[in-house]
PDB file with SEQRES, HELIX, SHEET and CRYST1 records, atoms N, CA, C and O in Angstrom:
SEQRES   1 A   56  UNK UNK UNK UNK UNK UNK UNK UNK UNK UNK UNK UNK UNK          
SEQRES   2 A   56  UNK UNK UNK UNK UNK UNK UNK UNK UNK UNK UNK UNK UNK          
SEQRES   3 A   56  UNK UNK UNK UNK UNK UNK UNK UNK UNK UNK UNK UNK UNK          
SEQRES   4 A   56  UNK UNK UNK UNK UNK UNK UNK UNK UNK UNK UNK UNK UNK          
SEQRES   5 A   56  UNK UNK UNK UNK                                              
HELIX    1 AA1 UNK A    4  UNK A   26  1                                  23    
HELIX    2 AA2 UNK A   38  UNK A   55  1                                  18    
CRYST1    1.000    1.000    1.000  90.00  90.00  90.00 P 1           1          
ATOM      1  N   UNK A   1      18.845   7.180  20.902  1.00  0.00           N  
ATOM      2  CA  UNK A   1      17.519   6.729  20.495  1.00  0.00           C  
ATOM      3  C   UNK A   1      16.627   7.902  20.091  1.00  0.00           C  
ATOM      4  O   UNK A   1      15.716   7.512  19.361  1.00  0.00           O  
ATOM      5  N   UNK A   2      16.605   8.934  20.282  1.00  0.00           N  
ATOM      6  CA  UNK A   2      16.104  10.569  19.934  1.00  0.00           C  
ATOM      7  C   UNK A   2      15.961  10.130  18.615  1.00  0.00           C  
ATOM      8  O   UNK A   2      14.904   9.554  18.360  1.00  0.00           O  
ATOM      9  N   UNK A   3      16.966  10.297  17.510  1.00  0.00           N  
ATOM     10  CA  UNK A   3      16.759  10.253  16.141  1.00  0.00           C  
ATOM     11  C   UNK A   3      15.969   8.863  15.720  1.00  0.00           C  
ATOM     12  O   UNK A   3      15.551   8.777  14.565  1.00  0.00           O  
ATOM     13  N   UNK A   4      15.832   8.148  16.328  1.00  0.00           N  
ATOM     14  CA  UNK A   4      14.819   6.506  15.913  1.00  0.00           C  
ATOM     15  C   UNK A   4      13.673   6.853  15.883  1.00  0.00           C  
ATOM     16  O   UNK A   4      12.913   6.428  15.014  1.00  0.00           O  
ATOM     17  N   UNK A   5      13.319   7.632  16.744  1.00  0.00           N  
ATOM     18  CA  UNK A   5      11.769   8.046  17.111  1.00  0.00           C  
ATOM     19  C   UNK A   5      10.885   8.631  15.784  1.00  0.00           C  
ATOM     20  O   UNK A   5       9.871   8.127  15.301  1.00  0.00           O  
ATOM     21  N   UNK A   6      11.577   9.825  15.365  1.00  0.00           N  
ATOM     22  CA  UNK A   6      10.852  10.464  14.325  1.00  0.00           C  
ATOM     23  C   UNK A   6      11.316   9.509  13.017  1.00  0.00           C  
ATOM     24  O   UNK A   6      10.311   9.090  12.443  1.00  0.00           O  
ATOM     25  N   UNK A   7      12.142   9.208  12.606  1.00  0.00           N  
ATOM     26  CA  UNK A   7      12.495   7.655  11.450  1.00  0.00           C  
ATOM     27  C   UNK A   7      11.574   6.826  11.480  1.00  0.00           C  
ATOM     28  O   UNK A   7      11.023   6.425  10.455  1.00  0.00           O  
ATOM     29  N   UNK A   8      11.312   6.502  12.476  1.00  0.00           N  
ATOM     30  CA  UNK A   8       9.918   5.120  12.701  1.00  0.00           C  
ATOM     31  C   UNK A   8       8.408   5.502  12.383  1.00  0.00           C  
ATOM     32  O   UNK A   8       7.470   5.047  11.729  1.00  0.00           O  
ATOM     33  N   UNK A   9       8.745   6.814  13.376  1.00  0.00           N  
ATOM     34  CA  UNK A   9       7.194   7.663  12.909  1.00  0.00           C  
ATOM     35  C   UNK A   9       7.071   8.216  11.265  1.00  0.00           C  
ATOM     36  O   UNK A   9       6.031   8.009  10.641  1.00  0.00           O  
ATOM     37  N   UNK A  10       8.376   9.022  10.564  1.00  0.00           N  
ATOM     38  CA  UNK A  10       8.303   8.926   9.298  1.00  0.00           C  
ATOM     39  C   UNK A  10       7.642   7.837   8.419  1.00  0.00           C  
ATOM     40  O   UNK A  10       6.890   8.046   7.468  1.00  0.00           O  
ATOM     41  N   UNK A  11       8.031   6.698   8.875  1.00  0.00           N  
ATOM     42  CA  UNK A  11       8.758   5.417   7.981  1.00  0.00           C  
ATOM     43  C   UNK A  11       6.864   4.822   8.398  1.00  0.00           C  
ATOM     44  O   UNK A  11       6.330   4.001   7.653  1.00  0.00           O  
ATOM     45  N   UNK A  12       6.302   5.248   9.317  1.00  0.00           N  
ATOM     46  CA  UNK A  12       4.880   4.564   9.353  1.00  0.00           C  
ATOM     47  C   UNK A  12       3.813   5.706   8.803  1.00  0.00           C  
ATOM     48  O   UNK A  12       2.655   5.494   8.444  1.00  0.00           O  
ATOM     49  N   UNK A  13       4.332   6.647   8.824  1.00  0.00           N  
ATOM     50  CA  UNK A  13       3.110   7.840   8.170  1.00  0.00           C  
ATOM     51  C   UNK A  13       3.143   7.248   6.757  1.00  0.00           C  
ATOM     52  O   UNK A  13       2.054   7.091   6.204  1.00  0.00           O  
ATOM     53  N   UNK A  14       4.337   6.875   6.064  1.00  0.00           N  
ATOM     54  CA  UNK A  14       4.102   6.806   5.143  1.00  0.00           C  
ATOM     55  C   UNK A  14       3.599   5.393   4.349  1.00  0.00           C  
ATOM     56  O   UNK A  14       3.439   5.233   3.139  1.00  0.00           O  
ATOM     57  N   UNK A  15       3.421   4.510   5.361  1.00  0.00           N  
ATOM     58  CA  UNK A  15       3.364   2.943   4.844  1.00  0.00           C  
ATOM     59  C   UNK A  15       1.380   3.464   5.301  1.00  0.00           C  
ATOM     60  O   UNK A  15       0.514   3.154   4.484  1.00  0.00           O  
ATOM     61  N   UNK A  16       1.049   4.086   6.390  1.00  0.00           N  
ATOM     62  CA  UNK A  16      -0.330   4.342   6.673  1.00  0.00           C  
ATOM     63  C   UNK A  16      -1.131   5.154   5.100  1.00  0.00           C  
ATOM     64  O   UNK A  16      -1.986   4.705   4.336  1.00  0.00           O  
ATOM     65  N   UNK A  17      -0.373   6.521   5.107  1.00  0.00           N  
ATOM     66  CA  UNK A  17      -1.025   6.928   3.309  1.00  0.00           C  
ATOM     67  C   UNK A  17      -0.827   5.798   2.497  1.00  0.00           C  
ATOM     68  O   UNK A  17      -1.828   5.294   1.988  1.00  0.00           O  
ATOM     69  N   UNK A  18       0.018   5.422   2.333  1.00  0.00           N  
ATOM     70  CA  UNK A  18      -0.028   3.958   0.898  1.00  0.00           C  
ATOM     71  C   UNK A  18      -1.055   3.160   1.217  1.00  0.00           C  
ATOM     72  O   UNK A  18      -1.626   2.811   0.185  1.00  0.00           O  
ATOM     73  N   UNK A  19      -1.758   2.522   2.595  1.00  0.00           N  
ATOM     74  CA  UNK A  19      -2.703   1.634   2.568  1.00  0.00           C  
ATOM     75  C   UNK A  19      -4.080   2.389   2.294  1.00  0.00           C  
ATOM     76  O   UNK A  19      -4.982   2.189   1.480  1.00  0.00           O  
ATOM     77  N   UNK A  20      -3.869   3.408   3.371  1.00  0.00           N  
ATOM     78  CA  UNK A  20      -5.017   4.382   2.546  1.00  0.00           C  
ATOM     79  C   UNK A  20      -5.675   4.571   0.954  1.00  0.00           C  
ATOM     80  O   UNK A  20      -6.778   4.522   0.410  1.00  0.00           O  
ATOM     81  N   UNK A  21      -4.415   4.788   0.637  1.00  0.00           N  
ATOM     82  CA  UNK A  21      -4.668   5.430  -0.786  1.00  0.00           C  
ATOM     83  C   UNK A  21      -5.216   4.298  -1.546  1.00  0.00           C  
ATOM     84  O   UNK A  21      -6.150   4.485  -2.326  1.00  0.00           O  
ATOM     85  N   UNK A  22      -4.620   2.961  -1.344  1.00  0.00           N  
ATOM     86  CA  UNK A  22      -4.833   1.905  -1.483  1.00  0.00           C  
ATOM     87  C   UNK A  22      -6.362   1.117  -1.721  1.00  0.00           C  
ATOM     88  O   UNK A  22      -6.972   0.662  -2.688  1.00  0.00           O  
ATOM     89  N   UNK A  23      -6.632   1.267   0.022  1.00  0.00           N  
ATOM     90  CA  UNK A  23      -8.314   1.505   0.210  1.00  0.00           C  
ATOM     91  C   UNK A  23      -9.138   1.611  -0.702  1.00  0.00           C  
ATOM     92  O   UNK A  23      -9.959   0.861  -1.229  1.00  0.00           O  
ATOM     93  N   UNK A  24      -8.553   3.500  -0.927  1.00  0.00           N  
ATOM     94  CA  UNK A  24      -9.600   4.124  -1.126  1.00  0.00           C  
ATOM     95  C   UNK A  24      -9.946   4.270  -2.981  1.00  0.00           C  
ATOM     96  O   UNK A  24     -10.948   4.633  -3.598  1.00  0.00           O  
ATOM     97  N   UNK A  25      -8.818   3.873  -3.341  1.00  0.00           N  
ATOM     98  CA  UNK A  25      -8.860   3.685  -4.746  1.00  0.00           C  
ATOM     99  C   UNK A  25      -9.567   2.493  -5.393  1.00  0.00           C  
ATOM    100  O   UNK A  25     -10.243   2.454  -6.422  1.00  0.00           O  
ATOM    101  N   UNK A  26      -9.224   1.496  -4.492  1.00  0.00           N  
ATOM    102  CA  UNK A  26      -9.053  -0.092  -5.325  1.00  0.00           C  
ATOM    103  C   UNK A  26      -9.776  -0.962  -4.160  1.00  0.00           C  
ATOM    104  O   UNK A  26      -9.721  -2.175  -4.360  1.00  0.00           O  
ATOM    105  N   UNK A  27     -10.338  -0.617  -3.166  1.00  0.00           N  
ATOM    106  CA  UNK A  27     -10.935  -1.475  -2.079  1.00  0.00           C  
ATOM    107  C   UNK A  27     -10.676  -2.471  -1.895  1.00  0.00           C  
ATOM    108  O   UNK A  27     -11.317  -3.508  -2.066  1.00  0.00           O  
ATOM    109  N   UNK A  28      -9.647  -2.281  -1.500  1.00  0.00           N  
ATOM    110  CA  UNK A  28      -8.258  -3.521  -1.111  1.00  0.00           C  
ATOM    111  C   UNK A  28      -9.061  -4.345   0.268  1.00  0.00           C  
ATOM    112  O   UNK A  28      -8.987  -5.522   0.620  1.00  0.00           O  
ATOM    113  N   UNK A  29      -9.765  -3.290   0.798  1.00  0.00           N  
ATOM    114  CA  UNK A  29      -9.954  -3.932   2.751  1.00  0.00           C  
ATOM    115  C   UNK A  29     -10.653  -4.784   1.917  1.00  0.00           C  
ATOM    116  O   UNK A  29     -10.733  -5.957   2.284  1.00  0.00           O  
ATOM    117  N   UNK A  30     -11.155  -4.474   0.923  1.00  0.00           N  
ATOM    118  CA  UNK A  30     -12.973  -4.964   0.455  1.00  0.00           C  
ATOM    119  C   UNK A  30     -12.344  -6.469   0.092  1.00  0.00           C  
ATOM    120  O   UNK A  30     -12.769  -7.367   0.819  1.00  0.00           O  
ATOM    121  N   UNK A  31     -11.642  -6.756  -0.662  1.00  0.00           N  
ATOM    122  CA  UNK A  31     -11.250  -7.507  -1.538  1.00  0.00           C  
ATOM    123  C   UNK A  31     -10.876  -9.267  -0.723  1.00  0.00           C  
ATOM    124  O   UNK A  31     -10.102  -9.563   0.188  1.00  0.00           O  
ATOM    125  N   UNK A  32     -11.593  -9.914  -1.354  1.00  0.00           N  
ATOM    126  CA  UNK A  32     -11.225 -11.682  -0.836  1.00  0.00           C  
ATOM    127  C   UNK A  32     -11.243 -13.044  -1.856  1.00  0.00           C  
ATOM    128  O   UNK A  32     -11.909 -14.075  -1.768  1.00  0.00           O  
ATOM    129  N   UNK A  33     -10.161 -12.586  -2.930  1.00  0.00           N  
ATOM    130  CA  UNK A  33      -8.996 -13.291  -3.438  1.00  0.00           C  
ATOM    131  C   UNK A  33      -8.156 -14.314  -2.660  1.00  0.00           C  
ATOM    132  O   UNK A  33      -7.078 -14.130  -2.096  1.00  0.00           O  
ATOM    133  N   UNK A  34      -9.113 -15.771  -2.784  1.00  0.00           N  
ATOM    134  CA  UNK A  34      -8.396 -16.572  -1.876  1.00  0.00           C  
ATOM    135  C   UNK A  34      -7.611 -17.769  -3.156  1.00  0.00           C  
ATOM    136  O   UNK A  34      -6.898 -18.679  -2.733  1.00  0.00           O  
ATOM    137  N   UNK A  35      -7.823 -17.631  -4.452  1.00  0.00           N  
ATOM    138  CA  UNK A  35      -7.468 -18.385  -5.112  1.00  0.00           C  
ATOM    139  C   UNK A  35      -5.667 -18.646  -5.310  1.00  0.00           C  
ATOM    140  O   UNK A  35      -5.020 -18.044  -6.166  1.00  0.00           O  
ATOM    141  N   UNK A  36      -5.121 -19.550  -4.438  1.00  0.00           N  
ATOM    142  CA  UNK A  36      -3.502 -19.841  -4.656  1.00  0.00           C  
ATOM    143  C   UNK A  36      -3.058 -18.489  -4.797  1.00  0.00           C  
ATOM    144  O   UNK A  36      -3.478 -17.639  -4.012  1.00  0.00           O  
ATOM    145  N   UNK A  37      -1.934 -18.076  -6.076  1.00  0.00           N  
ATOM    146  CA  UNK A  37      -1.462 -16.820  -5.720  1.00  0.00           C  
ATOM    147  C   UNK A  37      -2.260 -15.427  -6.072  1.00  0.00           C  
ATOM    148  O   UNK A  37      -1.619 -14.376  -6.056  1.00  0.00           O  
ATOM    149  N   UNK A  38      -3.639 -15.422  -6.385  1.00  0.00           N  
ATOM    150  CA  UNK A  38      -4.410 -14.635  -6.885  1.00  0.00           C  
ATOM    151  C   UNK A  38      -4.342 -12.759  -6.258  1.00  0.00           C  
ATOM    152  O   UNK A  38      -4.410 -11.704  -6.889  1.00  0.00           O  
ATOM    153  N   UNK A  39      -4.173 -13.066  -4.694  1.00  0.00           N  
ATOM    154  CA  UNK A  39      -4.188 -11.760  -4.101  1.00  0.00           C  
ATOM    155  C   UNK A  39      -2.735 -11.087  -3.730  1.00  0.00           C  
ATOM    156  O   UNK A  39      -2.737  -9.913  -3.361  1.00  0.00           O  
ATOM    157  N   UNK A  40      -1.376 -11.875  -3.830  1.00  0.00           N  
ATOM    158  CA  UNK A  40      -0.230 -11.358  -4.226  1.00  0.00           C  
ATOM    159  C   UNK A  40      -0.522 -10.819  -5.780  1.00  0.00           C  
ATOM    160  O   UNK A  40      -0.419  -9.620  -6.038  1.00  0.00           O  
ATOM    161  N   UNK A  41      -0.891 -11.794  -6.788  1.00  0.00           N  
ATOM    162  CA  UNK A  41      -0.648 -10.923  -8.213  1.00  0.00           C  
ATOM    163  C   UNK A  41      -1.787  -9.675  -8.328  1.00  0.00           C  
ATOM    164  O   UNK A  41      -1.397  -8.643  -8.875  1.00  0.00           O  
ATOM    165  N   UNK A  42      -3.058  -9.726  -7.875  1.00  0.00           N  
ATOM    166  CA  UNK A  42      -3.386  -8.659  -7.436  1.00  0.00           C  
ATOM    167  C   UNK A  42      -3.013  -6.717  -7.062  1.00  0.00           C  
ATOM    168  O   UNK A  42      -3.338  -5.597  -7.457  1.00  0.00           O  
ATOM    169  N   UNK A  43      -2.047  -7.467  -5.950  1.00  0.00           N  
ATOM    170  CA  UNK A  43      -1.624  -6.123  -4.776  1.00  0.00           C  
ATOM    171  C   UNK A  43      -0.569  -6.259  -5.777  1.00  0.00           C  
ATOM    172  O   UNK A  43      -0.075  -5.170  -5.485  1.00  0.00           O  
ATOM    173  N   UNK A  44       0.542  -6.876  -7.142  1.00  0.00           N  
ATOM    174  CA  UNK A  44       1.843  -6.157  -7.286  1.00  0.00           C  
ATOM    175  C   UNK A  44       0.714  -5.708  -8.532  1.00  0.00           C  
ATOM    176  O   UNK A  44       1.388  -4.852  -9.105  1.00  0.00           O  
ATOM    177  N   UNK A  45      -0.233  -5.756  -9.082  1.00  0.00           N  
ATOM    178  CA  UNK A  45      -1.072  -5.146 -10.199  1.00  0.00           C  
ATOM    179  C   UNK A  45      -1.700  -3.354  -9.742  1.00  0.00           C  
ATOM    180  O   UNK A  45      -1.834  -2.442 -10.558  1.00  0.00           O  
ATOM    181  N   UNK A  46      -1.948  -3.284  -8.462  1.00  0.00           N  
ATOM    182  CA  UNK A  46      -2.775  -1.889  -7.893  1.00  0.00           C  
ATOM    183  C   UNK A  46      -1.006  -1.649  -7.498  1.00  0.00           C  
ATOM    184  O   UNK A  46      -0.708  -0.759  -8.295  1.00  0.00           O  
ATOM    185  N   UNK A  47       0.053  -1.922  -6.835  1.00  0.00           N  
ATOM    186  CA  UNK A  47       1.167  -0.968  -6.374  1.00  0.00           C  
ATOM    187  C   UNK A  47       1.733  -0.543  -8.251  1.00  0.00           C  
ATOM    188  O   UNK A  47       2.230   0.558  -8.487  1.00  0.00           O  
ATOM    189  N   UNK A  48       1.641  -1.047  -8.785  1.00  0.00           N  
ATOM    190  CA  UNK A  48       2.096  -0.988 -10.100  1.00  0.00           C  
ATOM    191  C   UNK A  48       1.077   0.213 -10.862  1.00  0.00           C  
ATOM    192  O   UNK A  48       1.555   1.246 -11.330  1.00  0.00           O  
ATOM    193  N   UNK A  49       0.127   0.006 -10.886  1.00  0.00           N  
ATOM    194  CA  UNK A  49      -1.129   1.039 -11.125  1.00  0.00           C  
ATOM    195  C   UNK A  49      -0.942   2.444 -10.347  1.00  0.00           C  
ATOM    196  O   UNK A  49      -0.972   3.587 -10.802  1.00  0.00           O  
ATOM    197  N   UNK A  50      -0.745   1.998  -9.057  1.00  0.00           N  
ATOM    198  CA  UNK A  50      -0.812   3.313  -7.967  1.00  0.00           C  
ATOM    199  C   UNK A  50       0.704   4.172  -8.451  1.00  0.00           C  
ATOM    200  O   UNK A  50       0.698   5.401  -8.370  1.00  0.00           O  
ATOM    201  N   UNK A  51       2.152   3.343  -9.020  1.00  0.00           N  
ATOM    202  CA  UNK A  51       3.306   4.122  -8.539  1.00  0.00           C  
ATOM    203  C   UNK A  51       3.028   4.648 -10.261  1.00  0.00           C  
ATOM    204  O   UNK A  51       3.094   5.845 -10.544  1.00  0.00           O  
ATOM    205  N   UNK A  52       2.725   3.607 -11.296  1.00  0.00           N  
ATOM    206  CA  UNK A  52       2.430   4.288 -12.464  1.00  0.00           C  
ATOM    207  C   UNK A  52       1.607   6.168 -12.740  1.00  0.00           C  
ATOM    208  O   UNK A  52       2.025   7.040 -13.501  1.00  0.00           O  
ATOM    209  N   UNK A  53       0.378   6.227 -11.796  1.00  0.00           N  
ATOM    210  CA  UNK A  53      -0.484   6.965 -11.985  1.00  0.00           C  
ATOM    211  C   UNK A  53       0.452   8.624 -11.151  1.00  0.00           C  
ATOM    212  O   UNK A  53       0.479   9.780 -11.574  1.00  0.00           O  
ATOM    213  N   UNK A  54       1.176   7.926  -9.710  1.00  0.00           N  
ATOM    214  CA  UNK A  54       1.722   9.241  -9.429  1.00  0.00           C  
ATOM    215  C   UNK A  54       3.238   9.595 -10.189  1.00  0.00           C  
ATOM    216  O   UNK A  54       3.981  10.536  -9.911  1.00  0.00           O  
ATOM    217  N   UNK A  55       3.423   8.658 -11.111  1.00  0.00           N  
ATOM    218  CA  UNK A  55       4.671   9.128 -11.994  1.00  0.00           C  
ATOM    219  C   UNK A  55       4.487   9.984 -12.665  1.00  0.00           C  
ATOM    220  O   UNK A  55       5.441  10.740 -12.847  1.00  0.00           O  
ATOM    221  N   UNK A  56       2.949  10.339 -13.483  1.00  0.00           N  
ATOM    222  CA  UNK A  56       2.420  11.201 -14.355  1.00  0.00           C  
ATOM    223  C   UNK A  56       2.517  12.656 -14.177  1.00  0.00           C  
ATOM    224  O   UNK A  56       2.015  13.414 -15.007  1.00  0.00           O  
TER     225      UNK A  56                                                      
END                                                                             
């Protein structure tokens, strides 16, 4: 179980920066898109934006 520890902790540092970045770009916390599928097509529109912009 030694090697699970830092994998998990990896594997959440990095899901924590993505919501961050998320946040702080596109004010995701902010955001209340309750229309049917409005706030799924949304969030794949900003991950699409976000992975576009650090491809550059």
């Amino acid at each position: 179980m030694d090697g699970t520890l830092p994998i998990i902790r990896r594997h959440w540092a990095i899901e924590n920066a993505l919501h961050w970045v998320l946040d702080m770009a596109f004010r995701e916390d902010e955001a209340r898109h309750r229309a049917k599928n409005t706030a799924q097509n949304l969030t794949t529109l900003r991950h699409f934006a976000l992975n576009n912009g650090e491809a550059k």
